[in-house]
C-alpha positions as CSV (number, residue, x, y, z in Angstrom):
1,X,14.1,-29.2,0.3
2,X,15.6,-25.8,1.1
3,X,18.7,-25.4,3.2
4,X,18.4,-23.8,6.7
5,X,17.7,-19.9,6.2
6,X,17.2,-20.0,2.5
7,X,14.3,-20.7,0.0
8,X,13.2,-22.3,-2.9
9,X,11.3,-19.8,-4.8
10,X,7.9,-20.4,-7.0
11,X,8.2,-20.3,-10.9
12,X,5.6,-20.9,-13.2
13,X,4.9,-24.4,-13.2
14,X,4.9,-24.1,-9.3
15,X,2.2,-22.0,-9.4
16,X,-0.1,-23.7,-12.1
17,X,0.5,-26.7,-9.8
18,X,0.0,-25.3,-6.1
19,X,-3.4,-23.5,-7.9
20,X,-4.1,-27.1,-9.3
21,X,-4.1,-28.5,-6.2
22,X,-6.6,-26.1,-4.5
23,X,-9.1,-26.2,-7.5
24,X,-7.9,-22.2,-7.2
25,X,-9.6,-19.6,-10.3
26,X,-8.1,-16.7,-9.7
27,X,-11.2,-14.0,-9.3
28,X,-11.0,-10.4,-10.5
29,X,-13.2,-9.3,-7.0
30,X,-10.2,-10.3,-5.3
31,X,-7.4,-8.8,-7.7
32,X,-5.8,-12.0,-7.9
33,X,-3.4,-12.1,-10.0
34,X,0.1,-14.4,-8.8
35,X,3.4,-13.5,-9.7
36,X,5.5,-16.4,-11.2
37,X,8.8,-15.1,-12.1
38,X,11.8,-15.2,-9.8
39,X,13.6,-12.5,-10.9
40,X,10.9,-10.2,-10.3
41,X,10.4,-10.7,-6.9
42,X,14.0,-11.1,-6.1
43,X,14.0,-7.1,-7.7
44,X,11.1,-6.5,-5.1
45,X,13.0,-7.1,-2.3
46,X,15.9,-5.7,-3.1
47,X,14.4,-2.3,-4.5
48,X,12.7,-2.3,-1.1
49,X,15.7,-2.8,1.1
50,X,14.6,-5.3,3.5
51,X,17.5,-6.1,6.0
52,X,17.9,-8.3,9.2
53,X,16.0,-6.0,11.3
54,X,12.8,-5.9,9.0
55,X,9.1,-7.2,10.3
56,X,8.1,-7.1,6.6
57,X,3.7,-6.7,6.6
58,X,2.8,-8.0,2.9
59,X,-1.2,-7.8,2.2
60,X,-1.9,-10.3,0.0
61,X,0.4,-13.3,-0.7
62,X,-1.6,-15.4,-2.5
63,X,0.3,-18.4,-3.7
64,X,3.5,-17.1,-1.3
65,X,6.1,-16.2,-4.3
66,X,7.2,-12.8,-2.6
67,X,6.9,-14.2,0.9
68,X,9.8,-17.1,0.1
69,X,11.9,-14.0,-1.2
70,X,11.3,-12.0,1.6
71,X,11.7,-14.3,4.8
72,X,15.8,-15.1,4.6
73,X,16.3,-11.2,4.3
74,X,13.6,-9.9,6.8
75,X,13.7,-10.8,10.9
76,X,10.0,-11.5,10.3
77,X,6.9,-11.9,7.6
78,X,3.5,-10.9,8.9
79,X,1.4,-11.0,5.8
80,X,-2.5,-10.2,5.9
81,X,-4.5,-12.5,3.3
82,X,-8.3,-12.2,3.3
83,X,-8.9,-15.7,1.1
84,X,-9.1,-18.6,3.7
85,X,-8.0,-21.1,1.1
86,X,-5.1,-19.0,0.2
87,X,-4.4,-18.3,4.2
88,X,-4.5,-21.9,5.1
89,X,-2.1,-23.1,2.3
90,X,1.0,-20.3,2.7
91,X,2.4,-21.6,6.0
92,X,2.3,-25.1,4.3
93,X,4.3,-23.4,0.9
94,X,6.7,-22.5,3.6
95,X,7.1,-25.4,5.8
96,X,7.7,-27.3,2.3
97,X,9.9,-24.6,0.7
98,X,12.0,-22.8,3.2
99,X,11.4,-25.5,6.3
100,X,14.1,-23.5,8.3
101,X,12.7,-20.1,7.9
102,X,8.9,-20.9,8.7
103,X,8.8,-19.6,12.3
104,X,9.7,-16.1,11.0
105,X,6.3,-15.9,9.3
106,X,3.0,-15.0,10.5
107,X,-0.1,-15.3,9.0
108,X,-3.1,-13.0,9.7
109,X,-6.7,-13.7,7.9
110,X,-8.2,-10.6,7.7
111,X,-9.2,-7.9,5.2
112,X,-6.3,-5.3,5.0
113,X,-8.6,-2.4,4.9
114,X,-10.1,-3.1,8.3
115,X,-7.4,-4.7,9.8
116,X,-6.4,-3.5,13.3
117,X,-3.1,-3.4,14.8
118,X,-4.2,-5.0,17.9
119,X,-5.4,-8.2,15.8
120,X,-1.8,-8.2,14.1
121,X,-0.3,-8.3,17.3
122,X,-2.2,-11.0,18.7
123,X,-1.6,-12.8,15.7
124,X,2.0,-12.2,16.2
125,X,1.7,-13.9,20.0
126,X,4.5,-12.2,21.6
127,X,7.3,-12.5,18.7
128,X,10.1,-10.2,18.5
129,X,10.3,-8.1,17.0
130,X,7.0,-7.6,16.9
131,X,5.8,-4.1,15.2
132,X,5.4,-3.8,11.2
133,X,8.3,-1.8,9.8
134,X,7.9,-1.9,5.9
135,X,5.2,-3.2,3.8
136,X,6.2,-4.8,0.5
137,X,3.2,-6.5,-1.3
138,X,1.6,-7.4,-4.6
139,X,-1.5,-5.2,-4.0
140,X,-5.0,-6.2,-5.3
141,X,-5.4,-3.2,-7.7
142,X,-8.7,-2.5,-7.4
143,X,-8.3,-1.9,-3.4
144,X,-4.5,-0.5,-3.6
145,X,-5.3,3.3,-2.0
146,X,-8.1,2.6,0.7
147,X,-5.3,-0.7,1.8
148,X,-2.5,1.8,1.9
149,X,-4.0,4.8,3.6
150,X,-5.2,2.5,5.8
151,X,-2.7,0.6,7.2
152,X,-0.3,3.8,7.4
153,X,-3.2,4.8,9.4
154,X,-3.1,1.9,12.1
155,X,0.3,1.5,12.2
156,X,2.5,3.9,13.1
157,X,5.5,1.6,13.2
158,X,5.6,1.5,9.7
159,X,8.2,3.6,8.1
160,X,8.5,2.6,4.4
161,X,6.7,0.4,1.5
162,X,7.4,-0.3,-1.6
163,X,4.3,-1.8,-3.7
164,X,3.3,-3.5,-6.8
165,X,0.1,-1.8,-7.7
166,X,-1.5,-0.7,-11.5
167,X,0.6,1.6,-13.2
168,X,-2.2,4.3,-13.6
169,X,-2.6,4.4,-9.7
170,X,1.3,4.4,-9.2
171,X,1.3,7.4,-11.7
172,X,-1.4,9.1,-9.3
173,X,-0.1,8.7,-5.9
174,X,3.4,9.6,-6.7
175,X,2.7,12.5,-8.6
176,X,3.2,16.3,-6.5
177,X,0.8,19.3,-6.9
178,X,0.8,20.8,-10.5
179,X,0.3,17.4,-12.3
180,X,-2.7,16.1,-14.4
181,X,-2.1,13.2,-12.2
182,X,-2.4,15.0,-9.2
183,X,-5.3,14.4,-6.9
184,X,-7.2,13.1,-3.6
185,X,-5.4,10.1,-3.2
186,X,-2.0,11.9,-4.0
187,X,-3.0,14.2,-0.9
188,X,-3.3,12.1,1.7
189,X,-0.7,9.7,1.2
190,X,1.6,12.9,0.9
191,X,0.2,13.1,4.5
192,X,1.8,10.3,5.7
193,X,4.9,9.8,3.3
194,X,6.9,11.0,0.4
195,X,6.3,8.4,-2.7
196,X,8.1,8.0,-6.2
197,X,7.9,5.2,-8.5
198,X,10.2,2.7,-8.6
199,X,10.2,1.2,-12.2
200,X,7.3,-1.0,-14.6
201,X,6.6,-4.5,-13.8
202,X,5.9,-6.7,-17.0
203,X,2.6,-8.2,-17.6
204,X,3.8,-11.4,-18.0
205,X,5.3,-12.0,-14.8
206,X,1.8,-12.2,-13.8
207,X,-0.7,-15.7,-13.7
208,X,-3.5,-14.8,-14.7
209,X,-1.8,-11.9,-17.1
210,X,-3.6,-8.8,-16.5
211,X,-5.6,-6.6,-18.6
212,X,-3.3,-3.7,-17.4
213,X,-0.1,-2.2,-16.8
214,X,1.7,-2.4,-13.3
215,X,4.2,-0.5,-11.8
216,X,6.7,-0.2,-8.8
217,X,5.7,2.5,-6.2
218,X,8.3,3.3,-2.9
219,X,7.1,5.4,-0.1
220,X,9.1,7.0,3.0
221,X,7.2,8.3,6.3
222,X,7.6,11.3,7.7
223,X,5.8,13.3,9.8
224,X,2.6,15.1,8.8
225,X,2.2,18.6,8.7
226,X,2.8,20.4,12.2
227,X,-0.2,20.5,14.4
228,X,-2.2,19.8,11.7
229,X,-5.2,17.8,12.4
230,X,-5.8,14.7,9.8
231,X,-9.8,14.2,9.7
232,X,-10.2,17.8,9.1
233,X,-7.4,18.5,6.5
234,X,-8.7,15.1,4.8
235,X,-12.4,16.7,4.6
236,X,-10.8,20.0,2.7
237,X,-9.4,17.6,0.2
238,X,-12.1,15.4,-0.7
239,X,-14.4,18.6,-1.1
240,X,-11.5,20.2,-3.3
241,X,-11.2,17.6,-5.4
242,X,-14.9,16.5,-5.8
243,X,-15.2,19.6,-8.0
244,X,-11.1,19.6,-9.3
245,X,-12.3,22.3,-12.0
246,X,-13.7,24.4,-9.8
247,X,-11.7,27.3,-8.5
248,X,-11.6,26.8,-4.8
249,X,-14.0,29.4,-3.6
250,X,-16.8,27.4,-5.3
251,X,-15.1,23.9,-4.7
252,X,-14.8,24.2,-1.0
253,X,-18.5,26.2,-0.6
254,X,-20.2,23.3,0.5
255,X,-17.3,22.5,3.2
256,X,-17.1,25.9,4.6
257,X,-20.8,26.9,4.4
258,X,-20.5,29.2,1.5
259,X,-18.5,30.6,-1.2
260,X,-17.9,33.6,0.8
261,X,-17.4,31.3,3.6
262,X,-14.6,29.2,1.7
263,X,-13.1,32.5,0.7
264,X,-12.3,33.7,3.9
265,X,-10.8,30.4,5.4
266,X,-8.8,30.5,1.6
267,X,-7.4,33.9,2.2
268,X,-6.4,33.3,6.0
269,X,-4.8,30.3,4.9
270,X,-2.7,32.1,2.3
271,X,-4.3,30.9,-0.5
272,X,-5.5,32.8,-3.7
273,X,-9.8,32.0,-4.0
274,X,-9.3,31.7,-7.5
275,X,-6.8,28.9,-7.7
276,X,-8.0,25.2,-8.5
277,X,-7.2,22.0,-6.0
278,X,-4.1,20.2,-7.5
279,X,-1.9,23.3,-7.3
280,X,-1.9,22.9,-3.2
281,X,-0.2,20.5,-1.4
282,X,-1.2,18.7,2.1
283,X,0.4,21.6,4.0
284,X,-1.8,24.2,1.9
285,X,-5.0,22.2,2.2
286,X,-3.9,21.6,6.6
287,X,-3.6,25.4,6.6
288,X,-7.4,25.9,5.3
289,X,-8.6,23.3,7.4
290,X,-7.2,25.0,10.0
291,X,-9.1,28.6,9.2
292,X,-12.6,26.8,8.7
């Protein structure tokens, strides 16, 4: 048994044996794939500097390695997990594990990209604190962006992250305007946040090990462009980037109406017709939106 505020974290054979015991496959529609190493989660936490104050949201805990790392550090663990199996087994893992740090976590059954904050705080049932203030996960790659986007989206409490997501998509949302990388996704969370990558995570940290490489990314909220308004600016980049080769008189004719159309809300804007989407950042593509 763990001691009162600490926890005994998951290693390999504790995962092959806690999946044993629930008959558990891990399935590639859910991006499940468990972290088994120690080390690696103890790195997540730190990297993510979690302190005392902390209500740490983690989407998708599976088997519950990061939670045990994150509840003696954080005030409290909210963590979303859509797979009922999975849901029903953490606060056992924890009870078992870290017995004198299990009424810090909460446990919400839901999908994280439809989540509402109003069903996290009836899940939380009064604690204290109560609101969401950094989300460190192990993200099911193939749903990473839309989770992201929207839970920066629903919660405005939330004020950093730092997430374990594929490489390639850490590589996109972290890169600025004037990189091959650059794109949609890149946009919007430059909306909400500032993002950089924070290091490579092995592939054999991983149970099931994964067909590709993951990385580290960090984000920081700030506030979005001034009295810019988020569906519409959101709309400008999805046409922009639908047609990235395009110069953005022609990309953004459908949008606006017309090529002549798109030119004119361009030019008000301050930005040269000619030029192609991933050389303008959120604040360029607000201003357009803002000229429609």
């Amino acid at each position: 048994m763990s001691e009162n505020g600490t926890a005994r974290l998951l290693g390999p054979a504790d995962v092959r044996v806690l999946a044993d015991r629930l008959g558990l496959r891990p399935t590639k529609k859910l991006g499940q794939n468990f972290v088994h190493d120690a080390n690696t989660v103890r790195r997540i936490v730190k990297s993510a500097g979690v302190g005392a104050d902390d209500v740490v949201l983690e989407v998708g805990p599976g088997l519950g390695s990061l939670t045990l790392a994150l509840l003696p550090v954080a005030a409290r663990v909210h963590v979303i997990e859509i797979d009922p199996v999975l849901a029903e087994l953490l606060p056992e893992t924890v009870a078992e594990r870290a017995p004198g740090l299990a009424d810090r976590l909460t446990v919400t059954g839901a999908d994280a990209m439809r989540v509402s904050a109003a069903e996290l705080a009836a899940d939380a049932g009064g604690a204290r604190p109560a609101d969401p203030t950094a989300i460190v996960a192990n993200l099911p790659y193939n749903v990473a962006v839309p989770v992201i986007l929207h839970l920066l989206a629903e919660l405005p409490s939330l004020e950093r992250g730092l997430v374990m997501v594929q490489a390639e998509v850490a590589d996109r949302l972290a890169a600025g305007p004037g990189s091959r990388q650059y794109g949609a996704p890149s946009a919007k969370l430059a909306w909400y946040a500032d993002a950089r990558r924070a290091g490579p995570v092995p592939r054999a940290v991983f149970w099931p090990v994964p067909g590709v490489d993951s990385g580290l990314l960090a984000f920081t909220r700030h506030d979005p462009p001034s009295g810019a308004d988020r569906d519409a600016t959101f709309a400008v980049i999805e046409a922009a980037f639908a047609q990235r080769r395009k110069a953005l008189r022609g990309a953004l004719a459908g949008w606006a109406g017309s090529p002549a159309a798109a030119e004119t809300a361009l030019r008000a804007a301050g930005i040269d017709p000619t030029t192609r989407a991933e050389r303008l950042s959120v604040t360029d593509f607000a201003a357009v939106a803002a000229h429609r």
